[in-house]
N, C-alpha and C positions, 0 to 999 in steps of 0.2 A: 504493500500500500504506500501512495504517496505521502511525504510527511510533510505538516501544515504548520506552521508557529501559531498560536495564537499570543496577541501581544498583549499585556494590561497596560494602564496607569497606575498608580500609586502614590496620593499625596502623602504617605508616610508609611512608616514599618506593617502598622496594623493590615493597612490597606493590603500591601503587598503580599504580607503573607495569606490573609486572605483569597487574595487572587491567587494563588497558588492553591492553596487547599480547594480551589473551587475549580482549577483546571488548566491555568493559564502555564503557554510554554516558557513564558519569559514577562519580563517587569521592566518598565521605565518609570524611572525617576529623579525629581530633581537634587542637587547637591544645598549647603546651605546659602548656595550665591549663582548667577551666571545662568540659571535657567529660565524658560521663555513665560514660565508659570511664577514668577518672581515671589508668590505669596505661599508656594508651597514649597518649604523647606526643610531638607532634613541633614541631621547630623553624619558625618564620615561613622561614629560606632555604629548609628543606624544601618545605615547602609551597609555598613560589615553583618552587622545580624543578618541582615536581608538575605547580604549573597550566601553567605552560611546554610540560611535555611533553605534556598531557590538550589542551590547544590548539592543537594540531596535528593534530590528530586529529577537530575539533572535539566533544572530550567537557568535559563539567566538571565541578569542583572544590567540592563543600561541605565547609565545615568547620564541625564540633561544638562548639556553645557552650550545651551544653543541660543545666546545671546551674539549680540556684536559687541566690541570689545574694544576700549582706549589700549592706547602702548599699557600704561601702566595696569590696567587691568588686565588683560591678557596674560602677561608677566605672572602678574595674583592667580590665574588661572590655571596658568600648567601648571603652578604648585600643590594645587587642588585636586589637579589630576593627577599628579603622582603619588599623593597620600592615597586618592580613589583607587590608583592603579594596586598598591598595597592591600588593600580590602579584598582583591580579587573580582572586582567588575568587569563584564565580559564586552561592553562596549562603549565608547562614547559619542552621543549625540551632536554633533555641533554644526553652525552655521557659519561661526567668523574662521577664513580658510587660512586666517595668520597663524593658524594651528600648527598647518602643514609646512611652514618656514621652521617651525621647533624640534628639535629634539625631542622625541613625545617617550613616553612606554610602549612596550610592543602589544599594544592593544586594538580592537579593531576600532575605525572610525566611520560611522553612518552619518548620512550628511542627511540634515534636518529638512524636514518640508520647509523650513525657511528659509532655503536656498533655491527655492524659485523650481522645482523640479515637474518642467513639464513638456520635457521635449531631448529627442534621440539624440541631437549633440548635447544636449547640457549633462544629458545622466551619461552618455560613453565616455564624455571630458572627465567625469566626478571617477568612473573608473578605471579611467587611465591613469589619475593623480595618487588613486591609491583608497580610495573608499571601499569597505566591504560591500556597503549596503547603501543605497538611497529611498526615503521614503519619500514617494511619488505625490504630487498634487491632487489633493481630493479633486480636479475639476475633468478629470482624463475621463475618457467611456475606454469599454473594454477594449474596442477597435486602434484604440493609440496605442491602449496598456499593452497587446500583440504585439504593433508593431516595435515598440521598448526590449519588449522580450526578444522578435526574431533578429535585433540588432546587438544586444548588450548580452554579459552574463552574470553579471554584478547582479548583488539577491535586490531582490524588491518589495518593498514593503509600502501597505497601503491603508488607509484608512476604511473602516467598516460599519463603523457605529460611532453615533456622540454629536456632540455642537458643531455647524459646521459655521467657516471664515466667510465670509459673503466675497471679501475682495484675496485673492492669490497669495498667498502668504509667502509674508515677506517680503511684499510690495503694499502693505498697506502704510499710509503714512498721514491719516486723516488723526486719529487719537492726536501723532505728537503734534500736526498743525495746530490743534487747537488747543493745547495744554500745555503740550511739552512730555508727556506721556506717552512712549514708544512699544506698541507690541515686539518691534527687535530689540527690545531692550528689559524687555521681561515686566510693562506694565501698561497693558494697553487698558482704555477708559472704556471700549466696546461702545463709541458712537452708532456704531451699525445697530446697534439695538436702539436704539432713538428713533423720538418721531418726526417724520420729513412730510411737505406737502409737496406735488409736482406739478411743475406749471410750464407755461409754454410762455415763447418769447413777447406775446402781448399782455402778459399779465393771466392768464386765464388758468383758472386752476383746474387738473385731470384728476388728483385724486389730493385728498385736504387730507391732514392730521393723520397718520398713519406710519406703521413702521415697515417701510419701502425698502428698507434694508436688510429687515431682517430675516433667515433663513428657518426651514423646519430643518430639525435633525436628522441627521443621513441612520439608514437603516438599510446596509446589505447581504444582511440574512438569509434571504432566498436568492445570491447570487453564488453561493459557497461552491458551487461546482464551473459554473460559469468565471470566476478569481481565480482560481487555480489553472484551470486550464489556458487562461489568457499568461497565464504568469508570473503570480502574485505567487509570494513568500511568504509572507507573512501578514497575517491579517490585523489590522489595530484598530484598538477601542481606543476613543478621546477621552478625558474627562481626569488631566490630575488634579483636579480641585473637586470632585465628586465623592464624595462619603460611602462609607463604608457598605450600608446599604443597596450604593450602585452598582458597588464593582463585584460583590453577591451575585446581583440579579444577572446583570450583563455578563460576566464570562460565564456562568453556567449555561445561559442560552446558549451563549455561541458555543461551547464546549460541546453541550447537546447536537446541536444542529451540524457541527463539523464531524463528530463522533457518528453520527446517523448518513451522512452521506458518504460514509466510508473511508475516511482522513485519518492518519494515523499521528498522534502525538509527536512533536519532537523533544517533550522530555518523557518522564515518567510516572508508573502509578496509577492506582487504580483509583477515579474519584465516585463517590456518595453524597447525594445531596439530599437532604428529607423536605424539600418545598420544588417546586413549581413554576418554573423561572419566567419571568412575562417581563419584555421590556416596554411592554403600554402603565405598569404599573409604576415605570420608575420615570423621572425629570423625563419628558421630551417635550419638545411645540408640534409634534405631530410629524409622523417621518416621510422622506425622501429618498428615491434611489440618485437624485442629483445626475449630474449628467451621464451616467453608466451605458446608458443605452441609447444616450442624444439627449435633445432640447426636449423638457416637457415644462408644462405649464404650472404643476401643484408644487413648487421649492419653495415657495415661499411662506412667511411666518405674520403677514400684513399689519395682522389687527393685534396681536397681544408678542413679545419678547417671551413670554411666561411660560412657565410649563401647562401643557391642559390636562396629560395624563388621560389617563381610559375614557372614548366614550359608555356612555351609559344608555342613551336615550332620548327620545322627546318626551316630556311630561303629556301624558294623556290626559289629566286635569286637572284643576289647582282649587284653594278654599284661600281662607284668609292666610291658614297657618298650616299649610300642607300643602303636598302636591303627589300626583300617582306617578308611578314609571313601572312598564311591563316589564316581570318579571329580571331583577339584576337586585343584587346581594349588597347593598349599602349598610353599613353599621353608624350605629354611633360615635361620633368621634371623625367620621372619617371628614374629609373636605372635597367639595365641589367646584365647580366653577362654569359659569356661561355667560354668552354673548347677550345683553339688552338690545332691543331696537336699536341700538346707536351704533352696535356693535362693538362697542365698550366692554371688555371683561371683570366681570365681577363673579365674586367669589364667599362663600358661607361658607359652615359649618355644620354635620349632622345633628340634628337635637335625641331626635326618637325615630326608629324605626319600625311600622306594625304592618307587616309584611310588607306588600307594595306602596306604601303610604309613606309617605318621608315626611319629618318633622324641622326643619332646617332651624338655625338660631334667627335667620332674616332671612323674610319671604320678598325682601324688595326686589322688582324689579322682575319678579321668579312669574311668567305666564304660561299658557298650556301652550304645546309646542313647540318650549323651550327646550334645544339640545344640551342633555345635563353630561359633565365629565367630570369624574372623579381624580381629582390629584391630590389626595392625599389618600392611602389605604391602609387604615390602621393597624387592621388583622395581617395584612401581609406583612406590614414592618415589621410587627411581633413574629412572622416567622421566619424572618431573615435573620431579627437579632438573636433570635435563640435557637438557629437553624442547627443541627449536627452533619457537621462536613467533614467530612473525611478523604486524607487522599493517601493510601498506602504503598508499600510495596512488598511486593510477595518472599519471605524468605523459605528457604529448607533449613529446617535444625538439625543437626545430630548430633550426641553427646556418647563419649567413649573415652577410656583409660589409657593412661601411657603410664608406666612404671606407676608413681605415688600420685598421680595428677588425673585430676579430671578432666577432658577437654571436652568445651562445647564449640562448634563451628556451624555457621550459618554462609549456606550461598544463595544470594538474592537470585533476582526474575534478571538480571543482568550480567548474572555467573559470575560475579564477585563476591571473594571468600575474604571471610575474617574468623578467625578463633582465638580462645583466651582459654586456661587452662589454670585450676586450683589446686592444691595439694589438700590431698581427705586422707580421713580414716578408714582405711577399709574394717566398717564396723557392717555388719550383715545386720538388714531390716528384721524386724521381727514382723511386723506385719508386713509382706513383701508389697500385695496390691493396692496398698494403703499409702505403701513409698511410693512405688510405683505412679499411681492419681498422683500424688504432690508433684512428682519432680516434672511430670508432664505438664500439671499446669501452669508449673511456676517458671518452665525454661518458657513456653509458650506466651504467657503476660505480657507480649507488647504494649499492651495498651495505647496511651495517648504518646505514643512514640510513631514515625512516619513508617513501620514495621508491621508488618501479618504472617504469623505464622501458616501455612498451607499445609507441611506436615512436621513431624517428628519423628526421628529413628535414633531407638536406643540400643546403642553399640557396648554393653554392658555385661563384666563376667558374671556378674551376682548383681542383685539388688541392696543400694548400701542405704544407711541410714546417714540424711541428709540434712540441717537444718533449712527449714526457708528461709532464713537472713542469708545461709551461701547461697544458694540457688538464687536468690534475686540476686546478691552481689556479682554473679557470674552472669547473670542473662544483661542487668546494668554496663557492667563490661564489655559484652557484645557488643552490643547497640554502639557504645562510643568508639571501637574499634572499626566496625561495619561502617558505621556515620562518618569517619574520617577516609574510610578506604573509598568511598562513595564519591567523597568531595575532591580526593587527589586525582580519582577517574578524568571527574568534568574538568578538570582543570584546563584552557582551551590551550592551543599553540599559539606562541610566540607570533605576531603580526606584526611585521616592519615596512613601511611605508618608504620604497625607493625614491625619491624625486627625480623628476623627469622634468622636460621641457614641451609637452604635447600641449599643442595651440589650443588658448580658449577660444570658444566660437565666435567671442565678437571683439574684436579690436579694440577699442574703446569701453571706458568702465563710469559711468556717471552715478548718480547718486544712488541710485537701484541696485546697485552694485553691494551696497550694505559696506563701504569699506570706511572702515574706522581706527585703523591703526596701521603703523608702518609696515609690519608685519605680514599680513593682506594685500596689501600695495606691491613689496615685493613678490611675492607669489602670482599676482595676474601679471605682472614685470616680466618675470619668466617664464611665464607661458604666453607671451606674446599678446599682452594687451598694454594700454595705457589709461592708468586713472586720471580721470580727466578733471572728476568730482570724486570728495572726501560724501561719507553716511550723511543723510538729511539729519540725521542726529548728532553731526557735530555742528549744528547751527545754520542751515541755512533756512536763509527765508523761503516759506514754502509757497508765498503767494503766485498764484499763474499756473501753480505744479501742478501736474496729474496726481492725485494721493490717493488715487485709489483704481486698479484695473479689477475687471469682474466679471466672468462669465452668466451671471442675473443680469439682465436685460429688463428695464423698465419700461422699454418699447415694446418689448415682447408682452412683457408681465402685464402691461393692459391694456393690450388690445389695440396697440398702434403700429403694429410690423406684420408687412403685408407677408413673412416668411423670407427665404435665406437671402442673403445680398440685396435684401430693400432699399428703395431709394432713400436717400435723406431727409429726416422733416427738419422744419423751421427748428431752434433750439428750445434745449426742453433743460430744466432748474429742478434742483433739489433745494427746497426750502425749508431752515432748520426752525425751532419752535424760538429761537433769539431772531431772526428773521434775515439771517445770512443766507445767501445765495449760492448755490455750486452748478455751474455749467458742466454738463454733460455732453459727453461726446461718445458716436457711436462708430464701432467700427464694425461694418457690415459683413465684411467678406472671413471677418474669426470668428463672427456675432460674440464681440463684447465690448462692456460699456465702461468708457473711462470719467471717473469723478474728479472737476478742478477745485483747486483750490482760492 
């Protein structure tokens, strides 16, 4: 069987190990600095726990270093990655390519979706300079991701599930126009989620108060055969700022869904889950397969940024302080939310439920016909938080004498042996199958260790009499003998990064460029470009810029594009709720639309 990664997030140790117990091949996360998630940060022992535990399991550990970078930060940065490299993390994320001017550890390097990845020269470039891995722009359809594949061999990784960028990451530059707050810089303010009106150049408004920007959530669930085959490595869920609850729900699904169309793990272990994995239950705005299969019309998130979670229904009919809905399981507690006439989202709370009859804390606004959705589900959360997950691995035991010494040895589901051996009394049991029960169930007692015993073979002249403080002390011993043999396996090879002089594709390097330190500079120097412009985030003014390219189409999205390569209309404005203006410009023949500044 083909083997498939599945990727998590992890805004911290908890998270991660979680995603692990729940199925995931491998884990990203941020370090305490330099990540694109600025607010999710963890400590170097953290992350040594992490890779610890993800090594046993043989999954791994990337950590995000996918900021742009001053001289002096940069600097700050390899040092970071060399304490990281100590830890035994199996990769680093990064964006700013002054990386590749350094002296690094011999560890692999996966260049970040925010490095603009969406096109056969830029990902052959990235593998010719020495990248393991590039993870691809959420905005590709399967038919480019092919063509990626029949050109490159560098692994590919892809986004599948989570929030998606309205504008190309890594080229958005609207946040720091207007703050000084840079998504490449690890704090963007997520303007796209704001409300915009859109007008045409005589003043005339096409659509008032609305959020024009913002997107539903990508959901590529049902393409799990369709990824693969076009080329896809690795499949990634977003969300390292998403709690603990999410990353529950989410990788189970997809662990199921990969596991069911016949994918076969790339780490280890058998996983158990005792709930029901539903990602309508957890945060989305409602989902998208985004451009996968071409331009469609339902990406977008108009009316509300918010999560809607599960629909429910339309209310069959209402009273003062009630309302019906055919048959759906609402509890007490839980939370609701729906559109008013105005299309305004509002949101309550459950008061009482008697059978189909909903008792809400406020009935405002609440009329027959209203489509109700649950985003909050109480009963689920409670069984996520108290979920029992398990993700084992299978050993053989077998315990047998060597002169004065007892040995027990175990070989896992991956034929790696570990034994430890005690010296005993050969004292003869008086009750033999009395000893016998004990010592079988006390070498077997894995328990909450990442171990399953499958069987037992007792290689024994006599039956001795045994206390169970040795026998635990001895099966104890195992586990950390096994648990280390485990982790020296995964230990990856050595990856060193030649430099080369292979042409970047475009000669000239302007602010998009992301280049912000000298380091950077000489490296598109050597491969034959010139920085022409330093990062929009060492201060330029951003007025006139383009700060935002996007494959969402506002011409598209309502109903103003007569289809592909349309002729041009008069200009069309985004206007912000302070009552700034952004000219829009269309480019017909990519179909995509670029935001000025």
């Amino acid at each position: 069987m083909k083997k498939i990664e599945l990727l998590s997030p992890a805004k911290d140790l908890e998270c991660g190990m979680a995603a692990i117990k729940c199925g995931a091949d491998a884990i990203y996360i941020g370090a305490d600095k330099f990540g694109a998630r600025a607010s999710a940060k963890n400590s170097i022992e953290d992350i040594k726990k992490l890779v610890s535990f993800a090594h046993r399991y043989f999954a791994g550990v990337y950590v995000t270093l996918n900021t742009i970078l001053t001289d002096k930060e940069i600097l700050q940065a390899k040092e970071l990655l060399e304490k990281l490299y100590e830890t035994g993390v199996d990769a680093f994320i990064i964006q700013d390519m002054g990386f590749l001017e350094m002296d690094l550890p011999p560890v692999p390097l996966f260049a970040s979706t925010q490095c603009h990845n969406n096109s056969v020269e830029k990902i052959k470039f990235l593998e010719q300079v020495g990248f393991k891995r590039v993870i691809l722009a959420r905005e590709l359809s399967l038919e480019e991701i092919r063509t990626i594949r029949e050109k490159t061999e560098i692994e590919l990784e892809f986004f599948v599930h989570g929030a998606l960028c309205v504008c190309y990451s890594g080229q958005c530059y609207l946040s720091y126009a207007l703050g000084g707050r840079s998504g490449n810089r690890g704090d963007c303010a997520q303007p796209c989620r704001k409300i915009y009106s859109l007008m045409d150049g005589a003043g005339n408004v096409i659509e008032k108060d609305k959020y024009l920007l913002s997107l539903k959530d990508l959901n590529l669930s049902n393409y799990i055969r369709e990824l693969v085959d076009s080329g896809i490595n690795s499949f990634k869920i977003e969300g390292r700022l998403k709690d603990i609850n999410y990353v529950k729900n989410i990788v189970s699904f997809y662990r199921q869904k990969i596991d069911k169309a016949g994918y076969e793990k790339t780490s280890r272990g058998s996983i158990t889950v005792d709930f029901t994995p539903d990602p309508q239950k957890t945060f989305n705005r409602g989902y998208t397969d985004y451009f996968l299969e071409g331009r469609k019309k339902d990406i977008t998130s108009f009316y509300t940024p918010k999560s809607l979670g599960k629909e429910c229904g339309k209310i069959l009919k209402s009273d003062n302080n009630s309302f019906y809905l055919s048959c759906y399981d609402l509890r007490a507690g839980d939370g609701i939310c729906f559109f008013d006439d105005h299309q305004i989202l509002r949101g309550t709370s459950v008061k009482r439920v008697e059978k189909n009859r909903i008792f809400p804390e406020d009935m405002s606004f609440i009329r027959k016909d209203t489509l109700i959705y649950r985003n909050l589900d109480i009963d689920f959360l409670k069984k996520l938080k108290n979920a029992a997950i398990e993700r084992k691995i299978l050993v053989k035991l077998s315990i047998s004498e060597e002169n004065e010494n007892l040995v027990l040895t175990a070989i896992d589901e991956d034929n790696i042996k570990a034994s430890v051996s005690m010296e005993i009394k050969r004292e003869i049991a008086r009750n033999r199958d009395g000893a016998l029960f004990t010592l079988k169930k006390q070498l077997s007692s894995l328990g909450e260790t990442e171990f399953a015993a499958e069987h037992i073979e007792i290689n024994l002249k006599d039956v001795y009499f045994i206390t169970v403080k040795e026998l635990n002390n001895l099966r104890r011993n195992l586990v950390e003998v096994l648990r280390k043999k485990r982790e020296e396996a995964f230990s990856g090879k050595l990856y060193h990064i030649e430099k080369n002089n292979y042409p970047f594709p475009d000669k000239t390097i302007t602010f998009r460029g992301n280049v912000m330190n000298s380091f950077a500079e000489r490296f598109y120097e050597r491969h034959g470009a010139k920085v022409i412009e330093r990062a929009a985030e060492t201060g330029i003014d951003m007025k006139g810029h383009a700060v935002m390219k996007t494959k969402h189409c506002l011409k598209y999205s309502t109903g103003l594009c007569s289809g592909r390569g349309c002729k041009k209309t008069e200009h069309l404005y985004l206007v912000d709720e302070k009552g700034k203006n952004y000219l829009l410009r269309f480019n017909c023949n990519d179909c995509t639309m670029t935001v000025i500044f």
